[in-house]
C-alpha positions as MATLAB code, in Angstrom:
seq = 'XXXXXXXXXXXXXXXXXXXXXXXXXXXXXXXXXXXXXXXXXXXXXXXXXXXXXXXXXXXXXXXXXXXXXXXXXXXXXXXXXXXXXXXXXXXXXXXXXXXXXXXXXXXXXXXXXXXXXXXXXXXXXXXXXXXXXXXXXXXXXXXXXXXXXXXXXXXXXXXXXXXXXXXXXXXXXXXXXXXXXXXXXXXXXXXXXXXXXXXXXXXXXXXXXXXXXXXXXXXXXXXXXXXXXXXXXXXXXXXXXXXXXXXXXXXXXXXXXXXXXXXXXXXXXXXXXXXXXXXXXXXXXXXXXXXXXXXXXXXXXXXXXXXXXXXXXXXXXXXXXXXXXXXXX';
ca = [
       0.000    0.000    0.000;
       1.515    3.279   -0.914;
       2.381    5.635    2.102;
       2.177    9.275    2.194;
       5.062   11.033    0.874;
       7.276   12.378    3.682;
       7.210   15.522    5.593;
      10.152   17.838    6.966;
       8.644   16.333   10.712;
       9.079   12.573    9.326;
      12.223   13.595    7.943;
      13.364   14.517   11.512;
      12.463   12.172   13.069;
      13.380    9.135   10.830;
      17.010   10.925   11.158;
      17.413   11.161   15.171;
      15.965    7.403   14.827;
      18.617    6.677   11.972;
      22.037    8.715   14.099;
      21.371    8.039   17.362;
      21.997    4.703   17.215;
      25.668    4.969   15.098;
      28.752    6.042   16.524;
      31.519    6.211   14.422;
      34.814    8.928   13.692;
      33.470   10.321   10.731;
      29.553   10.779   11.703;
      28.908   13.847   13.408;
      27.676   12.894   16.970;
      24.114   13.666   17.998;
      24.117   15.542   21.658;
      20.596   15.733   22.056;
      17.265   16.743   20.318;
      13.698   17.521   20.573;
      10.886   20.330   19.979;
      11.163   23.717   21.410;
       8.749   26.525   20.533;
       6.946   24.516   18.347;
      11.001   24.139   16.571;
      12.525   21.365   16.111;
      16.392   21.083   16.751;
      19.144   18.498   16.677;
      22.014   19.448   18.979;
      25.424   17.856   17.310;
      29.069   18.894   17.630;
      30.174   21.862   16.444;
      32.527   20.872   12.843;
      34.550   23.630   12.215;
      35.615   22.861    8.207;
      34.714   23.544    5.083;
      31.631   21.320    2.651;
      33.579   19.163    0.294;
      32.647   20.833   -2.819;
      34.560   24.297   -1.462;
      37.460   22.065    0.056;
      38.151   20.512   -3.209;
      38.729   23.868   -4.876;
      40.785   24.533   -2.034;
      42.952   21.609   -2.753;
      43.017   22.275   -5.838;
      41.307   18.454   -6.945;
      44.365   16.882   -5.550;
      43.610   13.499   -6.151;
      45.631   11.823   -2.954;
      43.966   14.017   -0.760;
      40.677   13.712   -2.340;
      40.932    9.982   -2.292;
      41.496    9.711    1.574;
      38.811   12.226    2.458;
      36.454   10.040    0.559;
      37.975    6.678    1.358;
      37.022    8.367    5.601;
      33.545    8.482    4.308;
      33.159    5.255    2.737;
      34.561    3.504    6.054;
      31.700    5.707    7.710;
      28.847    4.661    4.981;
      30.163    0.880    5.545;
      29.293    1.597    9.276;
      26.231    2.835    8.609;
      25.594   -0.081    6.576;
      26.020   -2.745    9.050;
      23.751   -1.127   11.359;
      21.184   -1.336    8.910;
      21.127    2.359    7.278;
      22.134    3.599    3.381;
      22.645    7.362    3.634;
      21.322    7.493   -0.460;
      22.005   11.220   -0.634;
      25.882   10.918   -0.460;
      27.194   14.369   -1.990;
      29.415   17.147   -1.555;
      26.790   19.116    0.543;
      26.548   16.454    2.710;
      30.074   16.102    3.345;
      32.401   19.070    5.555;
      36.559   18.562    5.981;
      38.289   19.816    8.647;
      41.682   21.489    8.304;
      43.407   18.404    9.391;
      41.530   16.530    5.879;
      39.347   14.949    8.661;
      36.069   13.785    6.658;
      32.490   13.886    8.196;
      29.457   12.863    6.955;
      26.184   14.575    7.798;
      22.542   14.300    6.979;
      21.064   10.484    7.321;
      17.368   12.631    6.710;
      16.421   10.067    3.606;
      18.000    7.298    5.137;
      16.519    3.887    3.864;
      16.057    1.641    7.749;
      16.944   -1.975    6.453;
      15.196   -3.029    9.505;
      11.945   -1.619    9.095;
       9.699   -2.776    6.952;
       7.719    0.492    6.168;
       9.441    3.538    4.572;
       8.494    6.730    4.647;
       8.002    7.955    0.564;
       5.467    6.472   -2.031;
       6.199    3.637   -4.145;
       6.843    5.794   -6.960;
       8.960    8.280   -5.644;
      12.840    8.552   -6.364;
      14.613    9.705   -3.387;
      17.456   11.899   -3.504;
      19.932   14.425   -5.734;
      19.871   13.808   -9.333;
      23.450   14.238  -10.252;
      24.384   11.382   -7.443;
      21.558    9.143   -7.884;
      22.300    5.383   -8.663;
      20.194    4.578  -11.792;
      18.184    1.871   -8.984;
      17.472    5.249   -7.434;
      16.371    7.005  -10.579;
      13.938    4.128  -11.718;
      13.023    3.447   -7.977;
      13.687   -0.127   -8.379;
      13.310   -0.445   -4.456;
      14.116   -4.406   -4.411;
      17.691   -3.223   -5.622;
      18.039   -0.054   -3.420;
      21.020   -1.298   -0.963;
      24.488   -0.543   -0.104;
      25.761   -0.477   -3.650;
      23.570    2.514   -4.187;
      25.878    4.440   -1.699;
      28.992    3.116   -3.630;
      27.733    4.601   -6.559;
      27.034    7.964   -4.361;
      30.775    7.786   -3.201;
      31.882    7.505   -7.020;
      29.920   10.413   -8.141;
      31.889   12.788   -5.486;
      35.125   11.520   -6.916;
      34.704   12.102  -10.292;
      33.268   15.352   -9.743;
      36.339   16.173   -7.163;
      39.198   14.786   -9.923;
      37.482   15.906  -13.328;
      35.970   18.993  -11.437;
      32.767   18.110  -13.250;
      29.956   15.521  -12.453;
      29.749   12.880  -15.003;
      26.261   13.153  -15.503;
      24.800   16.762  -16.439;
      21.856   18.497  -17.320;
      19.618   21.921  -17.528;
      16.196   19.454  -16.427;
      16.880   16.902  -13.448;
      14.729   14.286  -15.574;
      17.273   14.616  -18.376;
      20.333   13.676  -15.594;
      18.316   10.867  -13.946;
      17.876    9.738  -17.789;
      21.412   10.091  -18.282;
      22.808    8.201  -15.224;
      20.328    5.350  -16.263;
      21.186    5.397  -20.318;
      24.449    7.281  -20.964;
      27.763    5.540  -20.610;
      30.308    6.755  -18.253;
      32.294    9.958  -19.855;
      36.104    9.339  -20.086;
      37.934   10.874  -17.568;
      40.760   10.814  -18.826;
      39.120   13.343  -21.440;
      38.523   15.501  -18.775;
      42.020   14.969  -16.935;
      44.539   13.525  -19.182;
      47.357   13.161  -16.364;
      44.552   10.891  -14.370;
      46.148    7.815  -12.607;
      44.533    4.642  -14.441;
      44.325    3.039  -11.239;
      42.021    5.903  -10.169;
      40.038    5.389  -13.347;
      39.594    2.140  -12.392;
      37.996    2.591   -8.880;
      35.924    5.386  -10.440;
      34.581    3.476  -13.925;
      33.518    0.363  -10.982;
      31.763    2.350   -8.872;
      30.429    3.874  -11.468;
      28.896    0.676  -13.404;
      25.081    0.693  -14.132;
      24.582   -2.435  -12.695;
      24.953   -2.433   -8.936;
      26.474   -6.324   -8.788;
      29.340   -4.868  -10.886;
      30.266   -2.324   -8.384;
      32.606   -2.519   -5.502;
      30.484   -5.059   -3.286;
      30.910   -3.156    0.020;
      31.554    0.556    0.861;
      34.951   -0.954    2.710;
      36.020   -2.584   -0.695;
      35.685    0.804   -1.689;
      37.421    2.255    0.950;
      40.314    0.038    0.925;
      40.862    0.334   -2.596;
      40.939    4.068   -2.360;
      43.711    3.534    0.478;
      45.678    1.309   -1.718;
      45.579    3.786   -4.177;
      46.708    6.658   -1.969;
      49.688    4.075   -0.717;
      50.756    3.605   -4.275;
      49.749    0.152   -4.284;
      47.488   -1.930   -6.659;
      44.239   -1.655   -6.965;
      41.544   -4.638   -6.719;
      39.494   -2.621   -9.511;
      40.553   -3.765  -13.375;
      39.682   -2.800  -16.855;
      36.368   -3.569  -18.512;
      37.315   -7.236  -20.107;
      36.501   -7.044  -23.937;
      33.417   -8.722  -23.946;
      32.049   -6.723  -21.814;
      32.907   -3.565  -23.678;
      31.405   -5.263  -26.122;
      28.337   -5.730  -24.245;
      28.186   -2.082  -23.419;
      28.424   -1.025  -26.559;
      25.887   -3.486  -28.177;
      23.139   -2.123  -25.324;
      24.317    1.097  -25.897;
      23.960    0.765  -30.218;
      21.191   -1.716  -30.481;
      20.244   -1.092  -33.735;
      23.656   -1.162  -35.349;
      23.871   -4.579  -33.241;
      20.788   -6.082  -34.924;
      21.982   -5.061  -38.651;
      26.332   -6.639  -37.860;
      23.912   -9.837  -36.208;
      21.997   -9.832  -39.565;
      25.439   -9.929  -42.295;
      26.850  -12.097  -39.589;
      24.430  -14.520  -40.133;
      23.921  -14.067  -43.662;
      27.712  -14.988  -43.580;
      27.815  -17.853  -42.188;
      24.685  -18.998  -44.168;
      26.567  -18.089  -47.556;
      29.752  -19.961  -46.510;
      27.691  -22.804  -45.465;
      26.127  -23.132  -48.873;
      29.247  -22.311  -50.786;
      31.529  -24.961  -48.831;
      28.231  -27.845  -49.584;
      28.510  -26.709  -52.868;
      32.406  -27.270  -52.691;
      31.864  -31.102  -51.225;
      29.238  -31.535  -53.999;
      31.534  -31.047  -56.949;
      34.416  -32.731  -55.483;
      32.514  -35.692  -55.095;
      31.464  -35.881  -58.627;
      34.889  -35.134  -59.864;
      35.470  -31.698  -60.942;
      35.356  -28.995  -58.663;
      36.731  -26.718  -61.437;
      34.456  -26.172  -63.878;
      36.037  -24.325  -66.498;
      38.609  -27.738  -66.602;
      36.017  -30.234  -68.318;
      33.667  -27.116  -69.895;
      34.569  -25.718  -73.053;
      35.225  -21.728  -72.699;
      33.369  -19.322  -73.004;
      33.487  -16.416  -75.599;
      36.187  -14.040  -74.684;
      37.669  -16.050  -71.536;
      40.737  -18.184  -71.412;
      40.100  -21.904  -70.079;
      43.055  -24.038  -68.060;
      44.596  -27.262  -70.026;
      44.232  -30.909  -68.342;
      47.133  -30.350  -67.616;
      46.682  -26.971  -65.683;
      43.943  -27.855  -64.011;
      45.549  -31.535  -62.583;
      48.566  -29.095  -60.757;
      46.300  -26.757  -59.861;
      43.643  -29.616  -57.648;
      47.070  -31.456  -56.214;
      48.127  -28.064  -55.196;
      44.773  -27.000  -53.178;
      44.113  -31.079  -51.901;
      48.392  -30.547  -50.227;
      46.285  -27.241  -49.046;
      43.798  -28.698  -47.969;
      45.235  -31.394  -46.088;
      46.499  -28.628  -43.209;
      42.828  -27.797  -42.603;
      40.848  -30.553  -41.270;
      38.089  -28.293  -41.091;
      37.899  -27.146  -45.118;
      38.903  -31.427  -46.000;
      36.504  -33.171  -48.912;
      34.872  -35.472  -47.816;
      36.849  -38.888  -47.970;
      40.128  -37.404  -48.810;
      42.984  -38.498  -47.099;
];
């Protein structure tokens, strides 16, 4: 049954339910809260630092640094995780560093509860910021809503922190939730040549449209983002070449279906022509022009000719079991 869609005072309290119950270095700690004048109010530590999307300009995209600020928050989300919680709005905004590159995560207000059974938005209601949405987000595919969904978050913030642009983009937040489900993931590299592959890597598997292709955890994540930083190797690998392949078959379907279609005529033409080959070999000639007389204004092959010529293609033939007449030896 579809619930109503939630209000700023479900919102509140669905948070204080959501952070008072995880306590962890990079989650901003929850004093107290309650109503006063009619006002709501959650009393937290005071985090003197700056949101991540002003910090990265600060730090002028440095990837190291922006790798273990964000690998800090993905050790947080893979808290949050295990106590039954995806954040789903993971985003600059929602992230402040500290002059010491100390990362916190704030704002659990759209937290999904794993352990409840009810939520608080309507069926078909996406939930959360456009640009960082997972595409299971952006078709509200709620069976497939999970931890992954924050991985993808994660990736998001690092591309737009390296490339100093998003990956997805557009004027009308339907087009961008149409683009992070459809488009494929712009090259980075395009964006910043001197990019680290390994860091393309971690980025293009966070970023894959399918969530069981991402980073499993928020901690794989996390430690692949340290190895990175160490100057170690990375779990994350290249796209094999089938499935690039398969990307760009789903991603040029019709210009699939027409190579499928001269594929197949292919095969169906050599088929015929290599019956047609067995056929004339049994009956003795496979060279017509040797036994035909010739025709105006073409040359024809002597006997002789055309006796060299069939030893010569049978020693041929004789290397390729697969192209053999049949009972030739």
């Amino acid at each position: 049954m579809a619930l109503p869609a939630s209000t700023p005072a479900q919102r509140f309290d669905r948070e204080i339910d959501v952070i008072s119950r995880l306590h962890h270095p990079h989650l901003v700690p929850v004093r107290g809260s309650g109503i006063e004048d009619g006002v709501a109010y959650i009393a937290m530590d005071l985090i003197e630092g700056l949101p991540f999307n002003l910090w990265m300009d600060e730090v002028g995209h440095d990837p190291v640094r922006v790798c273990y600020a964000l690998e800090q928050i993905a050790r947080a989300v893979d808290y949050a995780h295990t106590a039954g919680a995806i954040h789903r709005d993971v985003k600059p905004g929602n992230i402040i560093v500290d002059d010491n590159d100390h990362a916190w995560l704030l704002d659990f207000g759209i937290a999904l509860d794993l352990d409840k059974t009810q939520q608080l938005t309507i069926t078909d209601e996406a939930v959360g910021t456009p640009i960082y949405m997972a595409p299971e987000q952006a078709r509200n595919l709620r069976d497939e809503i999970g931890p992954r969904s924050d991985v993808w978050g994660i990736g998001v913030v690092l591309y737009e922190a390296v490339c100093a642009a998003p990956p997805f983009t557009a004027f009308d937040p339907i087009l961008v939730l149409d683009a992070v489900c459809r488009d494929p993931l712009p090259n980075p590299r395009l964006k910043r040549p001197d990019l680290d592959r390994r860091l393309e890597w971690i980025m293009r598997r966070c970023l894959e449209k399918r969530p069981t292709d991402r980073y499993p955890t928020a901690r794989a994540l996390a430690d692949d983002l340290e190895r990175f930083r160490l100057g170690q190797t990375v779990s994350a690998r290249p796209p094999s070449l089938v499935r690039r392949a398969q990307r760009w078959g789903q991603r040029h379907r019709a210009t699939t279906s027409i190579i499928a279609v001269v594929v197949l005529a292919t095969v169906v033409m050599g088929a015929w022509g290599a019956h047609e080959w067995h056929q004339r070999w049994a009956v003795g000639s496979p060279w017509p022009n040797c036994r035909t007389a010739p025709s105006a204004g073409r040359s024809s092959f002597s006997p002789a000719t055309c006796a060299a010529l069939k030893t010569r293609v049978s020693s041929i033939l004789k290397a390729w079991p697969w192209a053999r007449p049949p009972n030739s030896t």
